[in-house]
C-alpha positions as CSV (number, residue, x, y, z in Angstrom):
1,X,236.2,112.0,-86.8
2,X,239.8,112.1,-88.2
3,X,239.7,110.4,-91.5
4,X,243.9,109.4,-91.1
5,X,244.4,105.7,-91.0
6,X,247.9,104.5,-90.0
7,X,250.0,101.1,-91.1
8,X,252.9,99.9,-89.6
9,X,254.9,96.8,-91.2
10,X,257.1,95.9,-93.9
11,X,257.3,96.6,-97.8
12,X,259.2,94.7,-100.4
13,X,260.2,94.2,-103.6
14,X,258.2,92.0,-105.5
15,X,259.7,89.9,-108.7
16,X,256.7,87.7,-110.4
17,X,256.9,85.9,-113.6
18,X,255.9,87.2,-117.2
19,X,252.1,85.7,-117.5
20,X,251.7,82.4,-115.9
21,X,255.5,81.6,-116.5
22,X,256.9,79.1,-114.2
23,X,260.0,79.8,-112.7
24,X,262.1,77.2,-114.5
25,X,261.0,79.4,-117.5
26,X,261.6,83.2,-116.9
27,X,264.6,84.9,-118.6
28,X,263.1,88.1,-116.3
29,X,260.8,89.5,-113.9
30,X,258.3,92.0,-113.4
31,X,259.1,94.3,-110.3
32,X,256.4,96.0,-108.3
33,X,256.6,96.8,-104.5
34,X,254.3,95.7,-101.6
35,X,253.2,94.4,-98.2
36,X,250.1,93.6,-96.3
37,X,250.2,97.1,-94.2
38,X,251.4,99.3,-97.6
39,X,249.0,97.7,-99.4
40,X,246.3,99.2,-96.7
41,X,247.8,102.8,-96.7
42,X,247.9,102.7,-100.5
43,X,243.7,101.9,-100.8
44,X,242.9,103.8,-98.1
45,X,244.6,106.8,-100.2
46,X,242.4,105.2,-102.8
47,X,239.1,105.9,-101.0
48,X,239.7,109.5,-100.4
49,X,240.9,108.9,-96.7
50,X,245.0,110.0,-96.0
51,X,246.4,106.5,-95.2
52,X,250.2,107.1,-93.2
53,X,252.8,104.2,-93.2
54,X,255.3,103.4,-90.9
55,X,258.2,101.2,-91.7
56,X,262.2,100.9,-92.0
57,X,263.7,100.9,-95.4
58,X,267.5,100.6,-96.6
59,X,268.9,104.0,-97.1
60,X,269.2,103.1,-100.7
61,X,268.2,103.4,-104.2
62,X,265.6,100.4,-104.1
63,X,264.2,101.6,-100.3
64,X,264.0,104.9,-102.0
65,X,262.2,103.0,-105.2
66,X,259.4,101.6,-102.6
67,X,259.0,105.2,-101.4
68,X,258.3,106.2,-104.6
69,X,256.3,103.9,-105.4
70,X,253.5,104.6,-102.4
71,X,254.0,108.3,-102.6
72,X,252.5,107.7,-105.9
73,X,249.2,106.9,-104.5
74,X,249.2,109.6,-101.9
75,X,250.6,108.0,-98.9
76,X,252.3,109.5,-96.5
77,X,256.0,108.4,-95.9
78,X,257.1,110.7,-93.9
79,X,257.8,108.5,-91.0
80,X,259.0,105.5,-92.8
81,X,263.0,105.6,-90.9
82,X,265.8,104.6,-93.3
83,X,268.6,102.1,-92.3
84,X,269.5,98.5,-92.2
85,X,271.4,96.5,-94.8
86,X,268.5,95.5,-97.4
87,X,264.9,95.6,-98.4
88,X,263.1,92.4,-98.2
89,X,262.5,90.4,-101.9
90,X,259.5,87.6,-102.9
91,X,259.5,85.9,-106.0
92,X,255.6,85.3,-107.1
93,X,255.3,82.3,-109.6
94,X,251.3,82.7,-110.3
95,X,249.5,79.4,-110.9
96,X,246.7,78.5,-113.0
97,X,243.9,75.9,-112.8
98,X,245.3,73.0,-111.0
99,X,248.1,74.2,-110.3
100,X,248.8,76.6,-106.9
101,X,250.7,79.9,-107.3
102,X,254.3,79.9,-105.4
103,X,256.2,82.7,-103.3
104,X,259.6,82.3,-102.8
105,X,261.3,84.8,-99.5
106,X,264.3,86.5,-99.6
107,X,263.7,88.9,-96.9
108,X,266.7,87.9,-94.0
109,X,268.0,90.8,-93.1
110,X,265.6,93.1,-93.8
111,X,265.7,96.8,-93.1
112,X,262.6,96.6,-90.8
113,X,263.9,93.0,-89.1
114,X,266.5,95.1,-87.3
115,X,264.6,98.0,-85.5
116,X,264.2,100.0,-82.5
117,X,261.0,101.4,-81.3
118,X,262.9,104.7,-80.2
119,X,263.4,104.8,-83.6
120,X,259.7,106.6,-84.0
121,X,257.7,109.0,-82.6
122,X,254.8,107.7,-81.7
123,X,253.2,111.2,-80.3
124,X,254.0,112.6,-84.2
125,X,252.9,109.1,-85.9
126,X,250.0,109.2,-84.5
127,X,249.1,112.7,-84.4
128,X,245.4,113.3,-86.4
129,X,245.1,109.5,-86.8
130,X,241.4,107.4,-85.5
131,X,242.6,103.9,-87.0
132,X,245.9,102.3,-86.5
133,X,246.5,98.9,-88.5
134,X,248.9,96.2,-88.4
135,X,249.4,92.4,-89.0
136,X,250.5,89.3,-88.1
137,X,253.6,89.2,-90.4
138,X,255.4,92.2,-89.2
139,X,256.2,90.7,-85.5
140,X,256.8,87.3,-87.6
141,X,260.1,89.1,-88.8
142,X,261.9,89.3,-85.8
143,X,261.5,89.3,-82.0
144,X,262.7,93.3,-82.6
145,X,260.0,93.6,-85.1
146,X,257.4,92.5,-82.5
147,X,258.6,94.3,-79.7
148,X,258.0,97.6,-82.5
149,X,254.3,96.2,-83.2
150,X,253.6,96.0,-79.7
151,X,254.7,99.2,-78.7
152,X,252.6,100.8,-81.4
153,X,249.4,99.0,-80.3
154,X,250.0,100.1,-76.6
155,X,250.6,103.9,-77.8
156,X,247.7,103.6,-80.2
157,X,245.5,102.3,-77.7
158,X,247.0,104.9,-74.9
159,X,245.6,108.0,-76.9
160,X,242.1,106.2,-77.8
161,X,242.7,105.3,-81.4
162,X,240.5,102.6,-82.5
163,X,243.2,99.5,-83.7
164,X,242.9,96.3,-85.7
165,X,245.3,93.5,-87.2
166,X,245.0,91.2,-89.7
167,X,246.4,87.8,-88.6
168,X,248.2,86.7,-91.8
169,X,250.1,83.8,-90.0
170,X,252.9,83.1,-92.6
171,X,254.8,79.4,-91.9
172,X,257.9,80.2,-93.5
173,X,258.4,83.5,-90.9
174,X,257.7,81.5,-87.6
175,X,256.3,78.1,-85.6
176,X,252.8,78.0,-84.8
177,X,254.3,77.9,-80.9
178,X,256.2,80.9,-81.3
179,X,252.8,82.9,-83.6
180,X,250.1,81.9,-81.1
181,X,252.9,83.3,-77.9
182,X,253.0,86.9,-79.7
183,X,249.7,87.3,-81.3
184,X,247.9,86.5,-77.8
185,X,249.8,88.8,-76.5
186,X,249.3,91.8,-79.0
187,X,245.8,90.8,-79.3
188,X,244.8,92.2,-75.7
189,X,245.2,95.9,-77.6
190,X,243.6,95.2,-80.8
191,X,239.8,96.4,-81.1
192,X,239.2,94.6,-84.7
193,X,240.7,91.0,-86.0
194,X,240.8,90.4,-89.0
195,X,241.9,87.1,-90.7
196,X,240.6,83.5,-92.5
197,X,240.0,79.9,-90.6
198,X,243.8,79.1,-91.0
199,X,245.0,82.2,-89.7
200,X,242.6,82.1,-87.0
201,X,243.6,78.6,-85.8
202,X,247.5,78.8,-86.2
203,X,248.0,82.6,-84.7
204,X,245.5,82.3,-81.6
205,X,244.7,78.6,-81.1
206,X,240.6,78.4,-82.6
207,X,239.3,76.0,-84.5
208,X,237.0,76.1,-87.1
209,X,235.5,72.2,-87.4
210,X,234.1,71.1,-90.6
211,X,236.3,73.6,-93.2
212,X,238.3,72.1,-95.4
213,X,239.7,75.0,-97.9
214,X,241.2,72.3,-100.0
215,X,237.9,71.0,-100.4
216,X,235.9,74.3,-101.3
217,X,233.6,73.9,-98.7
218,X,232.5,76.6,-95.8
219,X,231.0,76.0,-93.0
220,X,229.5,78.9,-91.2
221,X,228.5,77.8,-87.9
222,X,232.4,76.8,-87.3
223,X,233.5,80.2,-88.1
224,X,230.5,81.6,-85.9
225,X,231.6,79.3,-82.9
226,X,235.6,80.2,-83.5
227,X,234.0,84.2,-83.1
228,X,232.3,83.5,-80.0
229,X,235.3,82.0,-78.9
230,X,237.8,85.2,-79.9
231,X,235.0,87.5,-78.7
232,X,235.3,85.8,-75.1
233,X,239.0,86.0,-74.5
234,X,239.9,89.0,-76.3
235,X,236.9,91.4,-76.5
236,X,237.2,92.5,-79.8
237,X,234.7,95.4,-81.0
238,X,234.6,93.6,-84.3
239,X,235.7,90.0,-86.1
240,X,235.9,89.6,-89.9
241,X,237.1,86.9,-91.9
242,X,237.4,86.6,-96.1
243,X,236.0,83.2,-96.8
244,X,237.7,81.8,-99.8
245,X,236.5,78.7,-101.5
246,X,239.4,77.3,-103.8
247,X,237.6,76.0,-106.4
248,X,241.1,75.8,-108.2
249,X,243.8,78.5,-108.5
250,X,241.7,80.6,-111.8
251,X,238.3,80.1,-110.0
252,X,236.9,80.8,-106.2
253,X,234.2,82.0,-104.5
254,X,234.4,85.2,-102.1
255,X,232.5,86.4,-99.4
256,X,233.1,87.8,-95.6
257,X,231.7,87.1,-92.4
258,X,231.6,90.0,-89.2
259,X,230.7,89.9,-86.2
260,X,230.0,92.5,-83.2
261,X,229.3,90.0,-80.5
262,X,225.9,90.2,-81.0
263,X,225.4,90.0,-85.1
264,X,227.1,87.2,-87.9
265,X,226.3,88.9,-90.9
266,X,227.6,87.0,-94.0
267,X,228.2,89.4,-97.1
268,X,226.9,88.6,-100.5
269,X,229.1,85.5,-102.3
270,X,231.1,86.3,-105.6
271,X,232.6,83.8,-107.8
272,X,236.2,85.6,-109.1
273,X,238.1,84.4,-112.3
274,X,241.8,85.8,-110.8
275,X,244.4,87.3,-112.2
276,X,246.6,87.9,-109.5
277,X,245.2,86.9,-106.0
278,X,247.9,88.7,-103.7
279,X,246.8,91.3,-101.6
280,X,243.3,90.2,-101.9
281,X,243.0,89.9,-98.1
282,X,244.6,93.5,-97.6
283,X,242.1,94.7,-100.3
284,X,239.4,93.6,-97.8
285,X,241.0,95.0,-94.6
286,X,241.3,98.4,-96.3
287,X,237.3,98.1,-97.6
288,X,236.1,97.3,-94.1
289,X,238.6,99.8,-92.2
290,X,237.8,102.8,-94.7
291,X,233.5,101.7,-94.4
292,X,234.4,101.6,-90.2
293,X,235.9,105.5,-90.7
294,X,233.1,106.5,-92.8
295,X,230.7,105.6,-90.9
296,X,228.8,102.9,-92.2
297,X,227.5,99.6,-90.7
298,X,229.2,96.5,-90.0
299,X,227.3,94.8,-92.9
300,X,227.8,97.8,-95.1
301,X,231.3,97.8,-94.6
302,X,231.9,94.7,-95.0
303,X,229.7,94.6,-98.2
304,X,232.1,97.2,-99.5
305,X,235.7,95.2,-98.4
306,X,234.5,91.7,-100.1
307,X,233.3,93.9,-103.2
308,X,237.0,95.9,-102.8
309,X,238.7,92.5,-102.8
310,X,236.8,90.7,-105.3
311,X,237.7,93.4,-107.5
312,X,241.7,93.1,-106.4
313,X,241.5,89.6,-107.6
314,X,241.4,91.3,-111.1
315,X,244.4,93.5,-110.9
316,X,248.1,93.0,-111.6
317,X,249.9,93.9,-108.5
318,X,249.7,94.1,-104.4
319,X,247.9,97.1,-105.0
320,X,244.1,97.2,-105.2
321,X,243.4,100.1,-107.5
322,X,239.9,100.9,-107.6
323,X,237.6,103.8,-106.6
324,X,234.9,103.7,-104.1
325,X,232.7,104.8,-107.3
326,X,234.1,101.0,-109.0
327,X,233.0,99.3,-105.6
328,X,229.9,100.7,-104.7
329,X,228.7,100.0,-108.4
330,X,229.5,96.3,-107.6
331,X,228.5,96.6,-104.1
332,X,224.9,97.5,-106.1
333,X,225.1,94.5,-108.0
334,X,227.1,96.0,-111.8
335,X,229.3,92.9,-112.0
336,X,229.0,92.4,-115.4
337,X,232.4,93.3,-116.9
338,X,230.7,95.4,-119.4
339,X,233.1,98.0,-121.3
340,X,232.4,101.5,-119.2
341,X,232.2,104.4,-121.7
């Protein structure tokens, strides 16, 4: 089986505060580059595997910077079309304790808000490729940028190549209306969904009664009845979710729950002191699409993307840059932080 897993969606320019620094207090900003789907290319470069990304940059110094910066890790960019006025900005203020961590967009206009599916070659994109991957933010950006995502799921899906998206339903891009109207329709060519209780409810419509993330409780037989419910209308192959219980913005726990239509496995629980919690939920997506392409079992895979992502929670960055050799010695149960020489 081809090992080549493609992305399509957006990548940015992230500005975060020094430290914990609030916003009121920063005389400047660290910059690193991101995005739910580039963040999936980059770890699945990570792993071993050749992860391809497809996306619209400015033809610029800063779209060439967030080249760069994936090439660094291996990805392929070769498809990545340059245009458009500007590359998307977020400022990340990240809280602590009691208080929440805060994005601020600046991404109208985009490069990748303006685009034209005739603008790629699918046949070439996909060429070599078993796993395409997307989410529910890139079709958020415009109605151009969903027509894009949905013509990549239908030529995916046309040459057999297994597909998944992660939900990622994002308040400030689009209505709940609007979200559930375009993810139910590019749902119908997705084999794996991926995405939490919240995501689950505002993209597509399903409930899951008796969760309360404010509250730091979980309760599984909601998610398992919101499952049944996706595997009835949409078929999907597989369903994950990251199950995040918000103890407070330093402390959660972390675990996953799959399902095949058959199986609910629920992964082993961690309890994550974070350092920077952004991209945890692509750190997952990458950990259960690269255990899918290996080979191993739903449970095993997911085992490996909620030991991936509790790992991410550690790192500075979008990026979660670990080995499989770091994850499978968590995955077997090393979590205790002791020095490695």
């Amino acid at each position: 089986m081809s090992k080549t897993v493609v992305t399509l969606g957006e990548i940015m320019m992230r500005l975060s505060t020094p430290g914990f620094q609030r916003f009121e207090q920063a005389n400047n900003f660290d910059v690193t580059y991101g995005g739910g789907e580039a963040n999936v290319a980059a770890a699945i470069c990570n792993y071993g595997l050749q992860g391809r990304f497809v996306s619209k940059v400015p033809k610029d110094s800063l779209g060439q910077a967030a080249i760069n910066h994936l090439r660094r890790y291996g990805v392929d960019t070769q498809f990545v079309a340059r245009g458009g006025d500007r590359i998307g900005i977020y400022f990340l203020e990240t809280g602590a304790s009691m208080r929440a961590s805060k994005v601020i967009y600046d991404r109208a206009g985009a490069a990748i808000a303006d685009v034209d599916a005739s603008e790629f070659d699918w046949d070439a994109i996909f060429e070599g490729a078993s796993w395409f991957h997307t989410t529910g933010i890139t079709p958020a950006l415009s109605d151009k940028a969903a027509a894009l995502t949905l013509a990549a799921l239908k030529a995916a899906k046309a040459k057999g190549i297994t597909t998944s998206i992660d939900l990622n339903y994002r308040k400030k891009l689009w209505s709940k209306e609007k979200a559930r109207e375009v993810m139910t329709q590019l749902c119908q060519y997705v084999d794996v969904c991926i995405g939490n209780e919240e995501d689950a409810d505002t993209s597509l419509g399903f409930k899951s009664e008796g969760t309360d993330v404010t509250k730091g409780e979980l309760n599984l037989d909601g998610y398992k009845s919101v499952f049944q419910q996706m595997k009835a209308k949409f078929g999907f192959k597989y369903i994950a979710s990251t199950l995040r219980e918000s103890h407070s913005a330093s402390d959660n726990g972390w675990s996953a729950l799959v399902y095949d239509g058959t199986e609910f496995y629920h992964t082993k629980e961690y309890e994550v002191r974070i350092v920077d919690r952004v991209g945890s939920g692509d750190s997952f997506a990458s950990g259960f699409i690269y255990g899918l392409v290996s080979g191993k079992s739903m449970g095993d895979a997911a085992e490996f993307g909620v030991a991936a992502s509790a790992l991410k929670h550690t790192i500075h960055g979008d990026l979660n840059q670990v080995t499989v050799e770091e994850v499978m010695g968590i995955v077997k149960g090393d979590g205790s932080g002791r020095v490695q020489r």
